[in-house]
C-alpha positions in Angstrom: 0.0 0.0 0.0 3.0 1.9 0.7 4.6 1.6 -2.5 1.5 2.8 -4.1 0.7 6.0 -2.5 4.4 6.4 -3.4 4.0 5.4 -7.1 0.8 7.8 -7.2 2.8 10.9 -5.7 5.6 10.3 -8.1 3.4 10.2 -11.0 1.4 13.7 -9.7 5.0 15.4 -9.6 6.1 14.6 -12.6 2.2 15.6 -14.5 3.0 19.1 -12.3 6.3 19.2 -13.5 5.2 18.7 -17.2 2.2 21.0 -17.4 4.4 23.7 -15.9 6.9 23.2 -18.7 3.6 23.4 -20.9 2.6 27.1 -19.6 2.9 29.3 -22.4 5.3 31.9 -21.2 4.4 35.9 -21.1 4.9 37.6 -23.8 8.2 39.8 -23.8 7.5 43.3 -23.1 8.5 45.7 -25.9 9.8 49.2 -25.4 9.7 51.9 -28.5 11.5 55.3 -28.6 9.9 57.5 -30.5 12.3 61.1 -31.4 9.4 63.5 -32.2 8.6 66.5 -33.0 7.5 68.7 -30.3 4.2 70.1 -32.3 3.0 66.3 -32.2 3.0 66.2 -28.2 -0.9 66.4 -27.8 -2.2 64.0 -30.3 0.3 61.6 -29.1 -0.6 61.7 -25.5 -3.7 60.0 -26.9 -2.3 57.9 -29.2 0.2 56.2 -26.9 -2.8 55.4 -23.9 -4.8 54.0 -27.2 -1.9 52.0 -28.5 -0.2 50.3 -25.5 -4.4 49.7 -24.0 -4.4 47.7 -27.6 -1.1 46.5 -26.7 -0.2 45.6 -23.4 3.1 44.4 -24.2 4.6 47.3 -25.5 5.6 50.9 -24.1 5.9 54.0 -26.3 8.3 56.5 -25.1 8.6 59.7 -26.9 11.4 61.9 -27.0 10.0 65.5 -28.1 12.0 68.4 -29.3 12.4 70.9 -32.1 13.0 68.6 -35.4 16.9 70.3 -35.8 17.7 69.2 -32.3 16.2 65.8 -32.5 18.4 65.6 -35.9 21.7 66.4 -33.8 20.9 63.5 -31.3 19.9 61.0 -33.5 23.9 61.7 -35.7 25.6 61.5 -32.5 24.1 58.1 -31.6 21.3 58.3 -29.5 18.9 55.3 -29.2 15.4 55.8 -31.4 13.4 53.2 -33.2 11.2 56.1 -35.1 11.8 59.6 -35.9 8.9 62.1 -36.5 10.2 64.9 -38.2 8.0 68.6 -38.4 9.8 68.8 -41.8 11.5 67.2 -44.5 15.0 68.3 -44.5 16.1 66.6 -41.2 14.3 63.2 -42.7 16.5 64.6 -45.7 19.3 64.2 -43.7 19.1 61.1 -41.8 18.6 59.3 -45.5 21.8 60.5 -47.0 24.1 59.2 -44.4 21.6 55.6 -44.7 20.2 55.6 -40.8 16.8 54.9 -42.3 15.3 51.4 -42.6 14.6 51.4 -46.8 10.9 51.8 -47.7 9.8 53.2 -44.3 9.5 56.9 -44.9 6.1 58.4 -45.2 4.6 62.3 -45.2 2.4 60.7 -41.7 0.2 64.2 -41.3 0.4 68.3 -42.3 -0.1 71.5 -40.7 -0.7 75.3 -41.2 1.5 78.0 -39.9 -0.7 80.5 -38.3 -0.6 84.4 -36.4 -1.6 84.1 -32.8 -1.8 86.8 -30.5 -2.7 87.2 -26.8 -6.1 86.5 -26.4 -8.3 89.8 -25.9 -4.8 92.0 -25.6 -3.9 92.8 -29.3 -4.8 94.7 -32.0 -2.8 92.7 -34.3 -5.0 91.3 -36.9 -2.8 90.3 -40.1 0.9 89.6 -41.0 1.0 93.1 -42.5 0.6 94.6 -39.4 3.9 93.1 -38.2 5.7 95.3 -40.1 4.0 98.6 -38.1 6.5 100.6 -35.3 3.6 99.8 -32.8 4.5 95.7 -32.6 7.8 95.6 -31.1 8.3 91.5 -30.4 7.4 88.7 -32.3 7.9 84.8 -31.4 9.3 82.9 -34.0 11.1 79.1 -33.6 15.1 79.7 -34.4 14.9 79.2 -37.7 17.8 77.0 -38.2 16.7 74.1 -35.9 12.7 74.6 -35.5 10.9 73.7 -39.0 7.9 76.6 -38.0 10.5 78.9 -37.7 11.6 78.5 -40.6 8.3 78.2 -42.3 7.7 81.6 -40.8 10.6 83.1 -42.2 9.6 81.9 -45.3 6.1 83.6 -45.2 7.9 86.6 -44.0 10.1 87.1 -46.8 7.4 86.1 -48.9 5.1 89.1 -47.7 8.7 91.4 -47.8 8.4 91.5 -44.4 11.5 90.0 -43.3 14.3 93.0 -42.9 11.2 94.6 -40.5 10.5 92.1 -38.6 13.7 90.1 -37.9 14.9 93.0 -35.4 11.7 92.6 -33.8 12.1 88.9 -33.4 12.2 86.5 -30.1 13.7 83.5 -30.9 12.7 79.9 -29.1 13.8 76.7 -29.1 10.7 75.0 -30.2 7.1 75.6 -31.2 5.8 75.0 -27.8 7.8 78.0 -26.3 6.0 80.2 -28.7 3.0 79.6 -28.1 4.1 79.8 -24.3 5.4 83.5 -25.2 2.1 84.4 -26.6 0.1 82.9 -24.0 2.0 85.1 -21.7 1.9 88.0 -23.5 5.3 88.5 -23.2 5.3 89.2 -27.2 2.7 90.8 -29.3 2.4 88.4 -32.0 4.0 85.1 -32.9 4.0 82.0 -35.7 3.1 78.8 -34.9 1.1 75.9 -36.0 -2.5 75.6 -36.3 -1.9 72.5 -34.2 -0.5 74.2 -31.2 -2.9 76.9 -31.5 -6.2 74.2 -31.4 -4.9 73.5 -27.3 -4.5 76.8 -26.7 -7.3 78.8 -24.5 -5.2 81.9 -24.1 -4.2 82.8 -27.8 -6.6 83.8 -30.8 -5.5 83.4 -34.2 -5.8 86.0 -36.6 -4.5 84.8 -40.2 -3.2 81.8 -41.6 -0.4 81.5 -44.3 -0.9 80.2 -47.4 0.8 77.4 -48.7 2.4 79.5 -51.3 4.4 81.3 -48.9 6.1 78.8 -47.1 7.7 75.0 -48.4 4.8 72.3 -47.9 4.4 71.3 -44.4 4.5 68.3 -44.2 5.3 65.6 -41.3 7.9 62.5 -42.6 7.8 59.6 -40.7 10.6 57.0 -40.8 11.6 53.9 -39.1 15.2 54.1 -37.7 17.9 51.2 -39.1 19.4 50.5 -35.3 15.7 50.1 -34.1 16.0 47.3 -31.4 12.7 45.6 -32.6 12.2 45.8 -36.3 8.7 44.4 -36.5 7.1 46.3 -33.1 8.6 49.4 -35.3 6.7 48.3 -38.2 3.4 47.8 -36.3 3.2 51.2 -34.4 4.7 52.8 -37.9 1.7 51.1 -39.9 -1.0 52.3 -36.7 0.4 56.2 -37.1 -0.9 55.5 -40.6 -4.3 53.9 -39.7 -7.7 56.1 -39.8 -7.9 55.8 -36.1 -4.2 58.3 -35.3 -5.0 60.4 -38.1 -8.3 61.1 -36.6 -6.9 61.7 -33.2 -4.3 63.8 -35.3 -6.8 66.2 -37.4 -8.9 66.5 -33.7 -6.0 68.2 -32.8 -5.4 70.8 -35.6 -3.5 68.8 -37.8 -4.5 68.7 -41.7 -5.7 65.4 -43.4 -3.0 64.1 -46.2 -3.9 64.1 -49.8 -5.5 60.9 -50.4 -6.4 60.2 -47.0 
């Protein structure tokens, strides 16, 4: 009787042992770095709690930043499986010295540059106005590293406003500082994206560039060749595409894409 209670335990540890070797294991958690432009922080506050509640096992980190800086990390090294450029010429950039994964690069979403001023605290109703002795400071993004800074330069000298204006002109170090400038009303007047302006209660926007003045604003999307998980890159890359992020996008200000 002995030996069979003995024989029967054996037997039960060894079934345990087996159907433990038999539990599917958890899946591996994934981690993306995402090097973004700083315009795209609201929309993807929401896209990140939508994406990682769709999947668990993966967490989106974004590294925001004006477009020119994010360029300068990414050339030195730093880690990134996607970049999310507020213009083409850093994407330009990264693709001529080959740190792109081939195929990946898409225009992802578009945006207007538009004049904000203080809300309820400026007379400042066009670009032309810019130009008048009576508006003395003017945000702009530093045109050599922020893409709206640039954009706005561009409308500037478009309107032959430039040589008046770029006395006049407070530089910052992203779009967001702008628009924090503005909000202040620490400037009169400054140049941002229609975007930045949607989550904004204390700014008013009072004319909008037209596309003609400025290079195309466009958004380029790329997957990064020392990405550390190829095919989670792929995924999130293909849901930035999906109808359900550029719905979150154009809620926040952003245009719809040709075609979309």
């Amino acid at each position: 009787m002995r030996k069979t209670c003995k024989n029967w335990a054996l037997l039960l540890l060894a079934s345990a042992a087996l159907t433990g070797c038999s539990t599917p294991a958890a899946p591996e958690r994934v981690e993306l770095l995402i090097s973004a432009a700083a315009s795209l922080g609201k929309p993807l506050e929401q896209i990140k709690r939508d994406y990682e509640r769709q999947h668990p096992d993966v967490t989106l980190t974004f590294n925001l930043g004006a477009s020119g800086t994010l360029l300068t990390q990414l050339e030195q090294g730093a880690p990134a499986d996607l970049f999310w450029s507020a213009a083409s010429m850093q994407m330009d950039a990264l693709e001529k010295q080959d740190k792109l994964q081939p195929g990946s690069r898409v225009h992802a979403t578009a945006n207007e540059l538009v004049l904000v001023v203080p809300q309820g605290r400026s007379n400042v109703t066009s670009f032309a106005q810019l130009g008048e002795a009576t508006v003395q400071r003017i945000a702009i993004g530093t045109p050599e590293t922020v893409p709206a800074g640039l954009y706005a330069k561009q409308t500037l000298t478009a309107l032959t406003l430039w040589p008046t204006v770029e006395p006049k002109a407070i530089y910052a170090k992203d779009v967001t500082q702008v628009l924090a400038y503005v909000e202040r009303g620490e400037v009169d007047a400054g140049l941002v994206y229609r975007s930045d302006a949607a989550s904004a209660k204390q700014v008013q926007v009072v004319a909008t560039a037209t596309s003609g003045q400025h290079d195309p604003i466009v958004y380029p999307l790329a997957i990064l060749k020392h990405t550390r998980d190829l095919q989670a890159a792929q995924d999130f890359h293909a849901y930035l595409l999906s109808s359900a992020a550029q719905e979150v996008l154009i809620r926040h200000g952003f245009s719809r894409l040709e075609g979309q």
